[in-house]
N, C-alpha and C positions, 0 to 999 in steps of 0.2 A: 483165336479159335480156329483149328482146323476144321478144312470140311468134308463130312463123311458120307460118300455120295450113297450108300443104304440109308444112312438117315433123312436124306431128302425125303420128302413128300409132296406129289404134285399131283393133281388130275390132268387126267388126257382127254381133252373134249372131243363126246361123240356125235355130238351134232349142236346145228342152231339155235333149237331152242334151250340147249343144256347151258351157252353161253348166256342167251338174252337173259335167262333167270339170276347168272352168276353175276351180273353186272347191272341187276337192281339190287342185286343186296350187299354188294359189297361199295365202298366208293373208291375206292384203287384196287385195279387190276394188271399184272403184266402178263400179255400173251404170245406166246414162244412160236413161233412160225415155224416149220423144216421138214425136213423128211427124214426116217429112219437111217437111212444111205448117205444122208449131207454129211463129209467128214469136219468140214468147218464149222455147222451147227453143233456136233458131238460131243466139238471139242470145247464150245461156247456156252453149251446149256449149264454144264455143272460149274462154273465161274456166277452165271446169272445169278444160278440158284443160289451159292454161299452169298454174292451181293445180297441178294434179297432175306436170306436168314441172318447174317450179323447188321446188314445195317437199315434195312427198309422191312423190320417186320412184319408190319400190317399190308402188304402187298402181296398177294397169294401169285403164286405163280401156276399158267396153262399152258400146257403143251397142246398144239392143233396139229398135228400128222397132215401136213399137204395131199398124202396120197389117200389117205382114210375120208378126211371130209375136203373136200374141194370147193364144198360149198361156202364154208366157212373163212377162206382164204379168200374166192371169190367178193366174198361181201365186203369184207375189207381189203379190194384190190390189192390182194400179194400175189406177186409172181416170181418171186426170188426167195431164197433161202438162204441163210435165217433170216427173220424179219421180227423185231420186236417192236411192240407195239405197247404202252401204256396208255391206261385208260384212266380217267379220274371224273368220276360225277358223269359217267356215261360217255363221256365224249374223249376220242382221243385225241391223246397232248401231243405223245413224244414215241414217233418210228423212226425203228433204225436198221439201217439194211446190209446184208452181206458185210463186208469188213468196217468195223467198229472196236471202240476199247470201250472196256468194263469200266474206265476212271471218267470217258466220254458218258457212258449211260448213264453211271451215278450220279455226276454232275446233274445232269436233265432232269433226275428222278427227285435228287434231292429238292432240288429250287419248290417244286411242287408238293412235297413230299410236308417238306415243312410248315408250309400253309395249310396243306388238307386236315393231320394228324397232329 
């Protein structure tokens, strides 16, 4: 399947509590760290995102804007960009920072992935 980055669909979290709500109802989360201007994350998010559409369905994916909510990064001590962060049953599993491969993240995702779902 190719992937058609119009057809993505994501939300962009605009604050705290829009999180804390997203992550009692769901039980796997992935949250996108970076900043509009990060060319590494740019070039990293629409990879994430077909990960997550062909092989980790039920994993929604969030982009957090470093510059828009700071607070949100803050709570989850990021201070580098990108930084991805899985969450499963509230609690995070698997952060991954600045340079990373998409066969690294799957792996991680999977092991968990398969037990949750």
């Amino acid at each position: 399947m190719e992937f058609n980055p119009k057809k993505a669909t994501y939300t962009v979290l605009d604050n705290k509590e829009q999180l804390d709500k997203i992550l009692k109802e769901n039980l796997g989360v992935l949250l996108y760290f970076s900043k509009v201007t990060c060319n590494v994350g740019g070039a990293l998010e629409p990879k994430i995102i077909e990960l997550l559409e062909n092989e980790y369905p039920k994993i929604p994916f969030y982009f957090v804007d470093m510059n828009k909510t700071p607070d949100i990064a803050a709570a989850y001590t990021v201070f580098v960009e990108p930084t991805v962060i899985v969450v499963f049953d509230g609690k995070e599993t698997i952060r991954k920072s600045r340079i990373f491969s998409i066969a690294e993240l799957s792996d991680a995702i999977k092991r968990i992935y398969n037990i949750a779902f």
